[in-house]
C-alpha positions as CSV (number, residue, x, y, z in Angstrom):
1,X,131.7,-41.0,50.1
2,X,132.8,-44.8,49.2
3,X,132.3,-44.1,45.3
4,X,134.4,-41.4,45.9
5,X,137.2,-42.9,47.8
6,X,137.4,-46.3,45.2
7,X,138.2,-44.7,42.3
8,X,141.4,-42.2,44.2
9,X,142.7,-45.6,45.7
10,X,142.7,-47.2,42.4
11,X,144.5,-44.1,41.0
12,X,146.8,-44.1,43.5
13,X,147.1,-47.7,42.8
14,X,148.5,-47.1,39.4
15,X,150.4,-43.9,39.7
16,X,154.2,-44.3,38.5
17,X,156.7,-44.0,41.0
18,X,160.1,-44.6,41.0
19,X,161.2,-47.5,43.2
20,X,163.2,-45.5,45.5
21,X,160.1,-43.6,46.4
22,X,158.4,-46.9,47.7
23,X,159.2,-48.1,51.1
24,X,158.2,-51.7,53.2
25,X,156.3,-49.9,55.5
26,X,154.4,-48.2,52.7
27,X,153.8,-51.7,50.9
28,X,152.5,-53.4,54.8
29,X,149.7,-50.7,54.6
30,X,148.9,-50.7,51.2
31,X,148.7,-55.1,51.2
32,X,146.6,-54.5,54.5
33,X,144.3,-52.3,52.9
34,X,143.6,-54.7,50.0
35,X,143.2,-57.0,53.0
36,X,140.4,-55.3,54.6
37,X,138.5,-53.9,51.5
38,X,138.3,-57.1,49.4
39,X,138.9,-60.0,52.1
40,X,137.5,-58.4,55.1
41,X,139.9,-58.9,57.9
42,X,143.1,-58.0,59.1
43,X,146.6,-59.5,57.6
44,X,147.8,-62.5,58.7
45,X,151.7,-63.6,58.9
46,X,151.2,-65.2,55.7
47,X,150.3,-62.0,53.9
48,X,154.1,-61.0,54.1
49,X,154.4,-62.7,50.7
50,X,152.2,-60.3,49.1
51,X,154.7,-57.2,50.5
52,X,157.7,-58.9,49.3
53,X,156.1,-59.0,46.0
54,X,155.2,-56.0,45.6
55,X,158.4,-54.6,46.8
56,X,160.1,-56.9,44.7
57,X,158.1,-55.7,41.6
58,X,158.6,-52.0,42.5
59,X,162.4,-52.6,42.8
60,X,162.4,-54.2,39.4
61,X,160.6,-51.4,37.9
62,X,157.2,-53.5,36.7
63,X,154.6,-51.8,35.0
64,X,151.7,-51.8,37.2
65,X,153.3,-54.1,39.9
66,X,150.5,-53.1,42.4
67,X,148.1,-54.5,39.9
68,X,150.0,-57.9,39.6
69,X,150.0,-58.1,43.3
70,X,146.3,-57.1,43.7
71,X,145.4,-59.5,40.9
72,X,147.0,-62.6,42.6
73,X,145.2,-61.8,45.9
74,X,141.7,-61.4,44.0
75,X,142.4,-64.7,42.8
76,X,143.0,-66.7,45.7
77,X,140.6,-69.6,47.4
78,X,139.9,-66.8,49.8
79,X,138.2,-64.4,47.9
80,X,136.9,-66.9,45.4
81,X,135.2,-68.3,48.0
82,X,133.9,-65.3,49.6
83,X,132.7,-64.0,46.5
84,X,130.2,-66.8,46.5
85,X,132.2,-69.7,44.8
86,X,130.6,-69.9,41.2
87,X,132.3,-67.6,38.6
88,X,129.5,-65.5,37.6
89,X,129.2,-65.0,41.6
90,X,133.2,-64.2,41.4
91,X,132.7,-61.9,38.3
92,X,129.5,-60.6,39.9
93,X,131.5,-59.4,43.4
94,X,134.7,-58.3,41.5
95,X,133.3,-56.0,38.9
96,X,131.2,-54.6,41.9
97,X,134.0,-53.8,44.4
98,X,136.1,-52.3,41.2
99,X,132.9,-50.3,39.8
100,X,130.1,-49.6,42.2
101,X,127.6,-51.1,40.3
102,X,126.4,-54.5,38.8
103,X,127.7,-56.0,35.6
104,X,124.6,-55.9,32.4
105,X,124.0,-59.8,31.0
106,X,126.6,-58.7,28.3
107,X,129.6,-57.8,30.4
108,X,128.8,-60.7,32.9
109,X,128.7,-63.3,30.3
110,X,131.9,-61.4,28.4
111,X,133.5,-61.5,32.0
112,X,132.9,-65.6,32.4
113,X,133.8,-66.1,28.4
114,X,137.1,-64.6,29.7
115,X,137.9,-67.0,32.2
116,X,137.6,-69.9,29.6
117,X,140.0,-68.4,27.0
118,X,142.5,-70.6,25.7
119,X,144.9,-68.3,27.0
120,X,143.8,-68.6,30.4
121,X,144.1,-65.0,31.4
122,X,143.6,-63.6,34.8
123,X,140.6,-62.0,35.3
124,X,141.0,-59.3,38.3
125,X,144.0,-58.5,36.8
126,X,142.4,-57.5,33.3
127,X,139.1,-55.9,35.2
128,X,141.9,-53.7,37.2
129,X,143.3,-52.4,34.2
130,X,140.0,-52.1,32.3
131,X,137.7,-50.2,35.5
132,X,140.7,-48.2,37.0
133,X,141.0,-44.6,36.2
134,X,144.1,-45.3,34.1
135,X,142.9,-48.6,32.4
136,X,141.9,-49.5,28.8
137,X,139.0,-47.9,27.1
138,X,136.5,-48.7,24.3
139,X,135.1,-51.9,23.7
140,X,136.6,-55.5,24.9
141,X,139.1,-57.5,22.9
142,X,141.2,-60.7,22.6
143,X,144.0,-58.8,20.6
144,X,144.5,-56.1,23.1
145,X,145.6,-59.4,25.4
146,X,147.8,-61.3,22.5
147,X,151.1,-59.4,22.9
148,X,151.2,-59.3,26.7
149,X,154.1,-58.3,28.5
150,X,155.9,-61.6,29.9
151,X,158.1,-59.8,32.4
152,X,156.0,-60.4,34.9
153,X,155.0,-63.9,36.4
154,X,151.4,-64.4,35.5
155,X,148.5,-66.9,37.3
156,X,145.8,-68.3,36.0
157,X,142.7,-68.2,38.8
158,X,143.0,-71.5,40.7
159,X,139.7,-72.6,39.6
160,X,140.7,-72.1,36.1
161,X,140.5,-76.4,35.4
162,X,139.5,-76.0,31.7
163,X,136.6,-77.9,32.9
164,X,132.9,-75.9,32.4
């Protein structure tokens, strides 16, 4: 039933909307659900951040604002540290919540290659496009991440140091 249900949320995830369809409630209980499936626990106060962004995104009309928002939280301390702390522990935990299954030596090491890019790019947010139902298919490239649209403010993972 749960391989079922992951890939519907992630298409309901990505579905275009138009921002008057969206509404705070609606953004609470989607930013709580992220909550409980990837950080195990309720939302705290704090979490209100996420809700304004992803309002704030939806208002503005950003492609894939869910994912932006989603991104951000899979790359906090948090989940980081819950994943296991290490990189090919966070890669490990990340591609397993998005796909159901464990990464091959190949798309781990590809995975950790990414976080060291010169470009610094964000890791759960390029898995979320890549593994979701409407992501990127074929085989992994640098170019497809060159021209990226820079409407939207984008984080390198806090643990991205440059150091190895």
């Amino acid at each position: 039933m749960k391989k079922l249900i992951l890939p519907v949320l992630i298409l309901l995830l990505f579905a275009r909307q138009t921002p008057a369809q969206h509404s705070p409630g609606e953004a609470r209980r989607i930013v709580a659900g992220w909550y409980e499936r990837f950080l195990g626990r309720e939302p705290d106060p704090p979490s209100q951040v996420w809700v304004d962004k992803l309002m704030r995104g939806w208002r503005d009309g950003i492609p894939h604002a869910a994912a932006h928002v989603l991104a951000e939280i899979l790359s906090t301390p948090e989940y980081y540290n819950r994943a296991g702390g290490t990189q090919e522990t966070y890669i490990n935990h990340l591609y397993f919540q998005l796909t159901g299954s464990r990464p091959s030596p190949r798309v781990l090491r590809y995975w950790v290659n990414f976080v060291y890019h010169p470009q610094g790019h964000n890791v759960a947010y390029d898995m979320l496009l890549r593994y979701s139902p409407g992501g990127n298919a074929g085989r992994p490239s640098w170019e497809r991440y060159r021209d990226r649209d820079r409407e939207y403010e984008y984080h390198r993972p806090y643990w991205r140091d440059g150091s190895r």
